[in-house]
DSSP file (Angstrom, degrees, kcal/mol; ACC not computed):
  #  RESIDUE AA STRUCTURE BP1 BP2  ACC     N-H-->O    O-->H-N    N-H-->O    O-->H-N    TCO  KAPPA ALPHA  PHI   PSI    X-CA   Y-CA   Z-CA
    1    1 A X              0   0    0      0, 0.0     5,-0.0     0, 0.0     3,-0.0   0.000 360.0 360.0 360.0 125.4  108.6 -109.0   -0.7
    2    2 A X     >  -     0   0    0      1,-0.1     4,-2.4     4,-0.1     5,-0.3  -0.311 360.0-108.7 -68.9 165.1  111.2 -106.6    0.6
    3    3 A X  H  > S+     0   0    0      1,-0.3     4,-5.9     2,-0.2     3,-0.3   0.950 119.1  50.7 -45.2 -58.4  110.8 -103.8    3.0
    4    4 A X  H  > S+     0   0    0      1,-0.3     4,-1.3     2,-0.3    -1,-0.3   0.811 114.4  40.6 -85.8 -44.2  111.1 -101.3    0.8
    5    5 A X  H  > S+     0   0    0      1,-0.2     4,-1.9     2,-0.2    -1,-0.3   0.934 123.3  48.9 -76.8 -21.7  108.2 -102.8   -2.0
    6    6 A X  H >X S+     0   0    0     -4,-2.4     4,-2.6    -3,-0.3     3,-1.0   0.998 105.4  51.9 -73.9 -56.4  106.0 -103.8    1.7
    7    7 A X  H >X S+     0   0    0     -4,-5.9     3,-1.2    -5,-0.3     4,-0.6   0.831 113.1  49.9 -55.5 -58.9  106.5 -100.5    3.1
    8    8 A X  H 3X S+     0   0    0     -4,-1.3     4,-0.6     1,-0.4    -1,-0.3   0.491 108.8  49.1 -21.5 -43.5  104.9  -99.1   -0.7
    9    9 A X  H <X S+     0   0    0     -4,-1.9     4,-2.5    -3,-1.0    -1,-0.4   0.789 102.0  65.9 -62.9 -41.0  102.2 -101.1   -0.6
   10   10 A X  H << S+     0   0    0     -4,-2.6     4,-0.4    -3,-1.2    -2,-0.3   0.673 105.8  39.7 -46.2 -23.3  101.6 -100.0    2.8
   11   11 A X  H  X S+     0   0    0     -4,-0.6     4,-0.6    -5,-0.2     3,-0.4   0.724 107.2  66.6 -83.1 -25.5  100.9  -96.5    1.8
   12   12 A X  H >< S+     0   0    0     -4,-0.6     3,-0.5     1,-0.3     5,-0.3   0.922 110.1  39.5 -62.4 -38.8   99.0  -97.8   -1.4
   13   13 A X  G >< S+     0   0    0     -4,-2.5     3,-0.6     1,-0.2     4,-0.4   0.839 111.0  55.2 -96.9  -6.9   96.5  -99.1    1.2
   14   14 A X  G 34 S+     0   0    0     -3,-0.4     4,-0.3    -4,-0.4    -1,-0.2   0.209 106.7  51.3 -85.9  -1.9   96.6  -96.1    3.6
   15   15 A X  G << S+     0   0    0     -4,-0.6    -1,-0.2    -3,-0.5    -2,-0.1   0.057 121.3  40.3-123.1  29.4   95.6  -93.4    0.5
   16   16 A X  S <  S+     0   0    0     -3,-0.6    -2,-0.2    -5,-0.1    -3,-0.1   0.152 128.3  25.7-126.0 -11.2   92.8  -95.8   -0.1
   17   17 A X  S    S-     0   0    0     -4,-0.4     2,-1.9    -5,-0.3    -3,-0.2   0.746  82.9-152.7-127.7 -10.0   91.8  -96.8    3.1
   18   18 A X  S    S+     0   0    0     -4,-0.3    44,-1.5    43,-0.1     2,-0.3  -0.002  76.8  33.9  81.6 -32.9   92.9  -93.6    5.3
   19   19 A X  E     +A   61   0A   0     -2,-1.9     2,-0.3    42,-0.3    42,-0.2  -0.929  63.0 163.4-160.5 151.3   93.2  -95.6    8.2
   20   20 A X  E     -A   60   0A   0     40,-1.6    40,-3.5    -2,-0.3     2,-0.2  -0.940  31.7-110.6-163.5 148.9   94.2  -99.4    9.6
   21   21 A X  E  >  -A   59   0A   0     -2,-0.3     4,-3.0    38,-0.2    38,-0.2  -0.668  24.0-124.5 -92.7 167.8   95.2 -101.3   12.5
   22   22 A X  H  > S+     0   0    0     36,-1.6     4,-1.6    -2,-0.2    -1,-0.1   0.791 118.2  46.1 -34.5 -56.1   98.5 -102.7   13.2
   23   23 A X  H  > S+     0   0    0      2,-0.2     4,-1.3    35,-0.2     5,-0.1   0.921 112.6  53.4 -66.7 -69.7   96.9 -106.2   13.6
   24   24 A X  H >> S+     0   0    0      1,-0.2     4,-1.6     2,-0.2     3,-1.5   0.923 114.8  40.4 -32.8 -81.3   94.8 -105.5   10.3
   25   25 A X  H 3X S+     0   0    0     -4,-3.0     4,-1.1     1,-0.3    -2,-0.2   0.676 111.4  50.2 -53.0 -26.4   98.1 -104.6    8.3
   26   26 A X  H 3<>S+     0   0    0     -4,-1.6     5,-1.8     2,-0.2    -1,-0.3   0.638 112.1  51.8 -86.2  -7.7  100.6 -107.2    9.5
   27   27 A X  H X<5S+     0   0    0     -3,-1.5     3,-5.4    -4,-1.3    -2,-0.2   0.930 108.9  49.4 -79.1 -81.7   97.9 -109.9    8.7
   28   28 A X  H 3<5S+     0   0    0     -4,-1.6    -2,-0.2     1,-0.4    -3,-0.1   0.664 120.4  38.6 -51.5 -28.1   97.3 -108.6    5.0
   29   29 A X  T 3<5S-     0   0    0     -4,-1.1    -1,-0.4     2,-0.2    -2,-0.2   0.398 106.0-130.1-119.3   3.9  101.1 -108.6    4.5
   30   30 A X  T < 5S+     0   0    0     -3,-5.4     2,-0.2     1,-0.2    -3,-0.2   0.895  70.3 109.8  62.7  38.1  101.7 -111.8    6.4
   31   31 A X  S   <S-     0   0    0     -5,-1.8    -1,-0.2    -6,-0.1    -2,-0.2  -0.844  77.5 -75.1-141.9 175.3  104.6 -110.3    8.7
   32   32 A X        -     0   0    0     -2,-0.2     5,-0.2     1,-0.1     4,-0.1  -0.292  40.7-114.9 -73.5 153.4  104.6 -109.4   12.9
   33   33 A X  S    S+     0   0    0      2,-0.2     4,-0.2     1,-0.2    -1,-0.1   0.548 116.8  67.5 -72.0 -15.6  102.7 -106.3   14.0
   34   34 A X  S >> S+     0   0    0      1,-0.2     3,-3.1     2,-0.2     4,-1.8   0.994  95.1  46.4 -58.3 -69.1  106.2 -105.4   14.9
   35   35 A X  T 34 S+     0   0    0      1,-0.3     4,-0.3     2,-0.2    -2,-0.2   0.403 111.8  53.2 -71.8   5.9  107.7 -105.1   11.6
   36   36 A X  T 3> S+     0   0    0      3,-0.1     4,-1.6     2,-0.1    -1,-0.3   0.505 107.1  50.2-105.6   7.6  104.6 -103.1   10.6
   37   37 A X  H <> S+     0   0    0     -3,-3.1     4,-2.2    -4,-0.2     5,-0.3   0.862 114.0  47.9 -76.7 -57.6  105.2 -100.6   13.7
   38   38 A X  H  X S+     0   0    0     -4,-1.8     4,-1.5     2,-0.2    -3,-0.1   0.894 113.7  46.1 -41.6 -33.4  109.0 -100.5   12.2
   39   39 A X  H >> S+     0   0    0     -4,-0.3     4,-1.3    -5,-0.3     3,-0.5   0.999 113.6  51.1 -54.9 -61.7  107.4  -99.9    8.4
   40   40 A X  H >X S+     0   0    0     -4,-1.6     4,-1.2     1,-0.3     3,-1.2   0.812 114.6  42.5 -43.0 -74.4  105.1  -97.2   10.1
   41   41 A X  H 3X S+     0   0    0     -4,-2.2     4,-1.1     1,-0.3    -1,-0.3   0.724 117.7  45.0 -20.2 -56.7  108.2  -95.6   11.7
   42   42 A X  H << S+     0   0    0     -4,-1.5     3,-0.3    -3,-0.5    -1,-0.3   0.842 109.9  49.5 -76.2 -61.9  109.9  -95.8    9.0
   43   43 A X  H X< S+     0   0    0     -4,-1.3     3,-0.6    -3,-1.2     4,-0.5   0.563 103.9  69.9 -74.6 -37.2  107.0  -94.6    6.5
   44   44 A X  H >< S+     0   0    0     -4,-1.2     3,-0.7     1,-0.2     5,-0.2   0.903  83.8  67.0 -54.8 -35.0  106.5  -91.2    9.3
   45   45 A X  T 3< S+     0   0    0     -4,-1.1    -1,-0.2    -3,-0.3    -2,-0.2   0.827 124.2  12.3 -74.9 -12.0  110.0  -89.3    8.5
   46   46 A X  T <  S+     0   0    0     -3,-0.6     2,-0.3    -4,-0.1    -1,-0.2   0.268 117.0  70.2-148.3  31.1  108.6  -88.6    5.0
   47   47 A X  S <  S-     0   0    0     -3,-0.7     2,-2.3    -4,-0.5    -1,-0.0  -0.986  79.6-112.5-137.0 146.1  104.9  -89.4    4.9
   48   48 A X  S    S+     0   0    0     -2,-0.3    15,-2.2    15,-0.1     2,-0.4  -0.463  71.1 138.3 -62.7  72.8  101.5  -87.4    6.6
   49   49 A X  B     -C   62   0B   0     -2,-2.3     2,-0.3    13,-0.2    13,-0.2  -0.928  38.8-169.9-130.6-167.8  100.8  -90.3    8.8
   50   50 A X        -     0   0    0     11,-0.9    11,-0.5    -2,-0.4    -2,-0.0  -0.801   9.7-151.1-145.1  95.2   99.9  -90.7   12.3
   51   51 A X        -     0   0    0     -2,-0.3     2,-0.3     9,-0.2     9,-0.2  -0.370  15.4-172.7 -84.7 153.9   99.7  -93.9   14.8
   52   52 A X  B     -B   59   0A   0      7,-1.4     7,-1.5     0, 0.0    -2,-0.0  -0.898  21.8-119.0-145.8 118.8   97.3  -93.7   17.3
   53   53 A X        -     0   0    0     -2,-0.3     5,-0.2     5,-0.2     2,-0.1  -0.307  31.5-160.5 -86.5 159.5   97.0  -96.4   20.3
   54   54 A X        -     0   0    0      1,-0.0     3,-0.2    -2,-0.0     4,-0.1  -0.359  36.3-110.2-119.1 179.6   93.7  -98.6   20.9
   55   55 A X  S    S+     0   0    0      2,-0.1     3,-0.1    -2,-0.1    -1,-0.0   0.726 125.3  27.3-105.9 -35.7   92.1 -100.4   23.3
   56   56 A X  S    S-     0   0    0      1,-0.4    -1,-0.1    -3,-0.0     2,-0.1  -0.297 135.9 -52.2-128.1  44.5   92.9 -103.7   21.3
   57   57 A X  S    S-     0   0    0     -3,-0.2     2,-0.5   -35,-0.1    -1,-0.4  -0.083  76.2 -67.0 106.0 165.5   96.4 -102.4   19.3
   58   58 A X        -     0   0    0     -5,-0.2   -36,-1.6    -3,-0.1    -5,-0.2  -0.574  30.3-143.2-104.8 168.5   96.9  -99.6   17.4
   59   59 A X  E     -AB  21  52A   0     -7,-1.5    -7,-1.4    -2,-0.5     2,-0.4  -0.433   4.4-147.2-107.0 174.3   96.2  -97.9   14.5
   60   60 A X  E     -A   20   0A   0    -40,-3.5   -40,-1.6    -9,-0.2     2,-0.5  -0.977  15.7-169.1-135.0 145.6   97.8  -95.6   11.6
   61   61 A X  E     -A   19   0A   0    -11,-0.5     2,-1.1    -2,-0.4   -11,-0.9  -0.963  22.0-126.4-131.4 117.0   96.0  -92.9    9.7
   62   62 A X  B     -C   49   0B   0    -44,-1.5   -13,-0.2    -2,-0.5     2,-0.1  -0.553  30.0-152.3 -86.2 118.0   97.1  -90.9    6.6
   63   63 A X        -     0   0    0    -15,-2.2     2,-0.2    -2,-1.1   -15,-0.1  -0.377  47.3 -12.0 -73.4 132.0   96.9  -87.1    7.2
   64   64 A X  S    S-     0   0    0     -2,-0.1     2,-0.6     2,-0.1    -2,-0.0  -0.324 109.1 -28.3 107.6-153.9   96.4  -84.7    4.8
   65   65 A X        +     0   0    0     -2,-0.2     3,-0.1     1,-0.1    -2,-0.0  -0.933  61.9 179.5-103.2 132.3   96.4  -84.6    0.6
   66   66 A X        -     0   0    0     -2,-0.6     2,-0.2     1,-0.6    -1,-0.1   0.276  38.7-114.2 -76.4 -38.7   98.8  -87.4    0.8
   67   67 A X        -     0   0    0      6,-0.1    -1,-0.6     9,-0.1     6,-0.2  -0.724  46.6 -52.5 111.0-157.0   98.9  -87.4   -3.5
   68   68 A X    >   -     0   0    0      4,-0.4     3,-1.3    -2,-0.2    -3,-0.0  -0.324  55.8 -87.5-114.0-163.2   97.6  -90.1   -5.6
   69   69 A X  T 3  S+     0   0    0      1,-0.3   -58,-0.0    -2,-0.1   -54,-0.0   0.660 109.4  74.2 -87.2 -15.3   98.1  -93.5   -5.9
   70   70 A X  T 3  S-     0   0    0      1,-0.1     2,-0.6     2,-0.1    -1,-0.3   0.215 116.7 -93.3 -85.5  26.5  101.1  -93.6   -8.2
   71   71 A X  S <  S+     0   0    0     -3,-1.3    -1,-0.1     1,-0.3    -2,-0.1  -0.307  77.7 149.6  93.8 -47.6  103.7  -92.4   -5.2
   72   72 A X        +     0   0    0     -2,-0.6    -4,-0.4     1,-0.1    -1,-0.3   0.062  12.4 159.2 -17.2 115.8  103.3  -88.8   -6.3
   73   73 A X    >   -     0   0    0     34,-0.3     3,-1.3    -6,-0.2     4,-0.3  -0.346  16.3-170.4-147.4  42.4  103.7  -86.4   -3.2
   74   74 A X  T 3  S-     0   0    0      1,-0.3    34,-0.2     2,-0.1    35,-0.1  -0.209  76.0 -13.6 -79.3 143.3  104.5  -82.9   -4.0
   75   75 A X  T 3  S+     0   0    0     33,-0.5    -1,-0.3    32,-0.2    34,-0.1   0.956  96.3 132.7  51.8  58.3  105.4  -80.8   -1.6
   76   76 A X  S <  S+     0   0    0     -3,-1.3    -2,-0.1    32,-0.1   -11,-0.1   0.943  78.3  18.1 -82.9 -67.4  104.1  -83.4    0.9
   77   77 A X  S    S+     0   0    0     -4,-0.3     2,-0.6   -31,-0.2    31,-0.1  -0.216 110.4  68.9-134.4  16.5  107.1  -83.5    3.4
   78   78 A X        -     0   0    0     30,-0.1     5,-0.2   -32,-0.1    -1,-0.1  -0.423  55.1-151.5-163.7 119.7  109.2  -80.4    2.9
   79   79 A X     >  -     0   0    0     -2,-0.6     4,-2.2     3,-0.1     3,-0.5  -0.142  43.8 -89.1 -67.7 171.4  108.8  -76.5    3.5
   80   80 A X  H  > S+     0   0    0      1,-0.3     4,-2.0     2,-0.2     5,-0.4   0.922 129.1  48.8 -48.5 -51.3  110.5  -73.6    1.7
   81   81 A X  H  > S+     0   0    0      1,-0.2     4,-1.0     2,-0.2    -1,-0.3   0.776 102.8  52.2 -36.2 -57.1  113.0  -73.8    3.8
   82   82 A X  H  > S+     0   0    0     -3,-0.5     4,-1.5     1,-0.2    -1,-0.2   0.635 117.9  43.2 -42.7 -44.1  113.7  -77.4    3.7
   83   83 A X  H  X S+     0   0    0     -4,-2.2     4,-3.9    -3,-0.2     5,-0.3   0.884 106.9  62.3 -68.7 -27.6  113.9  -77.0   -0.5
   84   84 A X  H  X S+     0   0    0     -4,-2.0     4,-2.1     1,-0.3    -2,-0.2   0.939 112.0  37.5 -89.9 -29.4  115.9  -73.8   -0.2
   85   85 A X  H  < S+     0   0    0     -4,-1.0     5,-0.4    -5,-0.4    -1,-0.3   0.971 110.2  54.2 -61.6 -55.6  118.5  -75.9    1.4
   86   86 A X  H >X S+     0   0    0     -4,-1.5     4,-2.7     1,-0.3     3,-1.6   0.950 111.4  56.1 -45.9 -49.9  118.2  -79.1   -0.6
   87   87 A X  H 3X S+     0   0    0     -4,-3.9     4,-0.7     1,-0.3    -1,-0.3   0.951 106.4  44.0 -57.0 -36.4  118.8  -76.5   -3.5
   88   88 A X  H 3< S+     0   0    0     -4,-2.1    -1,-0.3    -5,-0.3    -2,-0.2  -0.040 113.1  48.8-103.6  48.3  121.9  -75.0   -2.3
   89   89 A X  H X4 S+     0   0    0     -3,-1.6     3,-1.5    -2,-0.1     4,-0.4  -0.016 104.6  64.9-135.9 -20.7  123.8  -78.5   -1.2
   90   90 A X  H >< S+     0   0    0     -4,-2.7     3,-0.7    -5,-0.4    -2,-0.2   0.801  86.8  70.2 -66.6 -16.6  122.6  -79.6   -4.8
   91   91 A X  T 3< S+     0   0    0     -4,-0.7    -1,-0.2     1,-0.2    -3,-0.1   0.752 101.0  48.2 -70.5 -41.4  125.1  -76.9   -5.9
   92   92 A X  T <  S+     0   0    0     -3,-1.5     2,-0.5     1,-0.0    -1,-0.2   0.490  95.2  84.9-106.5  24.1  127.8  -79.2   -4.7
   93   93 A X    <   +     0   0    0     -3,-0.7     2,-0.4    -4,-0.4    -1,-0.0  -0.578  43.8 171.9-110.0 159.6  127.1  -82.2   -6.0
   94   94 A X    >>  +     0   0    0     -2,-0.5     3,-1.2     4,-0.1     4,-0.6  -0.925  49.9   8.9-149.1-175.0  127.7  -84.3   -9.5
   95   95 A X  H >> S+     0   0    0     -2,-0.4     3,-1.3     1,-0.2     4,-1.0  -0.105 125.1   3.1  43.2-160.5  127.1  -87.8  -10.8
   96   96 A X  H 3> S+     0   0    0      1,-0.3     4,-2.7     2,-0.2    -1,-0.2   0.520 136.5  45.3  22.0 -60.0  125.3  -90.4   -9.1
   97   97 A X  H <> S+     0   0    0     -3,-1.2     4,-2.6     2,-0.2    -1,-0.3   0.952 112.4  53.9 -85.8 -50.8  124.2  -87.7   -5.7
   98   98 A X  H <X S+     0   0    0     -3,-1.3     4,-2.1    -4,-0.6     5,-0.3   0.927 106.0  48.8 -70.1 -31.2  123.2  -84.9   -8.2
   99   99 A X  H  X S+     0   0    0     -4,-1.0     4,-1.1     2,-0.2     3,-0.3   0.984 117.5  43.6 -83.2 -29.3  120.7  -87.3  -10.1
  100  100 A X  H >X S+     0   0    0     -4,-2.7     4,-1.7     1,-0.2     3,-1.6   0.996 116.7  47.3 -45.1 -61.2  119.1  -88.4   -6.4
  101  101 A X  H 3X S+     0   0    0     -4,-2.6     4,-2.1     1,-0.3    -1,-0.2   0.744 114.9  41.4 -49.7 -28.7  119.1  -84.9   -5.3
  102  102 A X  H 3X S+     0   0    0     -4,-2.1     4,-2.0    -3,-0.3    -1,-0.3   0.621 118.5  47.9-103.9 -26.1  117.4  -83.5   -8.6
  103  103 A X  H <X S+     0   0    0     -3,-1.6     4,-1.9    -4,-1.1    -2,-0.2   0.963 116.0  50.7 -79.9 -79.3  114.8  -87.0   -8.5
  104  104 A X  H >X S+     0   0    0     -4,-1.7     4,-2.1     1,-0.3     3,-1.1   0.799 115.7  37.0 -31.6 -63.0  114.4  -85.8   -4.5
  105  105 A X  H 3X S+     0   0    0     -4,-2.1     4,-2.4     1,-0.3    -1,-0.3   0.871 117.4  58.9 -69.0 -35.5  113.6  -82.3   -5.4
  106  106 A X  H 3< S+     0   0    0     -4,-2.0     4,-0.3     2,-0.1    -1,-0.3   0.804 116.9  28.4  -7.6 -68.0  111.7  -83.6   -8.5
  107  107 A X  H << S+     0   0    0     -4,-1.9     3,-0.3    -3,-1.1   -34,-0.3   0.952 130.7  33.9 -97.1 -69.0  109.5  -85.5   -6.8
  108  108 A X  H  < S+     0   0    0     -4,-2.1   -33,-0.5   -34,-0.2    -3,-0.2   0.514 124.5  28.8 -72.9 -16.5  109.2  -83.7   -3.3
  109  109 A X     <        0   0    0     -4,-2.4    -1,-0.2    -5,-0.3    -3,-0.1   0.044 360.0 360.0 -71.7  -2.0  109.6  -79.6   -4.5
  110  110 A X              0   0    0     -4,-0.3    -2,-0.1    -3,-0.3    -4,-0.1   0.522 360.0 360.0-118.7 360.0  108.6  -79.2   -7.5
């Protein structure tokens, strides 16, 4: 499995299960409790979650309306501002960078 499908299943089980250890997740996915602190990191800059330390490791919690379970997230991770911007750099883009940005704003703005 790659990062990128692990990290994905790692939110699939944190908008069902709301919260997890470290320990828990890196067992379930068969990798070091490091590489699920990196996921976690990874998984903060554009998801409601939250790590929290334990007496016996820590754990991660997903904050908020998160969306549903099909990766849907609107307006999770970005304020008016944040779009108003995205909108006016979309201005200068084509091909390839205009269909991310227009999928981004898609996805996260709309």
């Amino acid at each position: 499995m790659s990062p990128m499908d692990r990290r994905q299943e790692i939110l699939e089980v944190l908008r069902l299960r709301r919260y997890d250890t470290y320990a828990n997740l890196a067992q379930e996915f068969g990798v070091s409790k490091e590489t699920i602190r990196h996921d976690i990191l990874a998984l903060m800059c554009s998801n409601p979650i939250e790590t929290v330390r334990g007496r016996h490791g820590g754990g991660v919690y997903m904050l908020g309306n998160c969306g549903s379970s099909n990766g849907s997230q609107k307006n999770a991770a970005l304020n008016p501002r944040q779009i108003a911007l995205l909108q006016e750099l979309r201005k200068s883009l084509s091909g390839d960078n205009l269909e991310i940005m227009d999928s981004i704003l898609d996805e996260f703005a709309s």
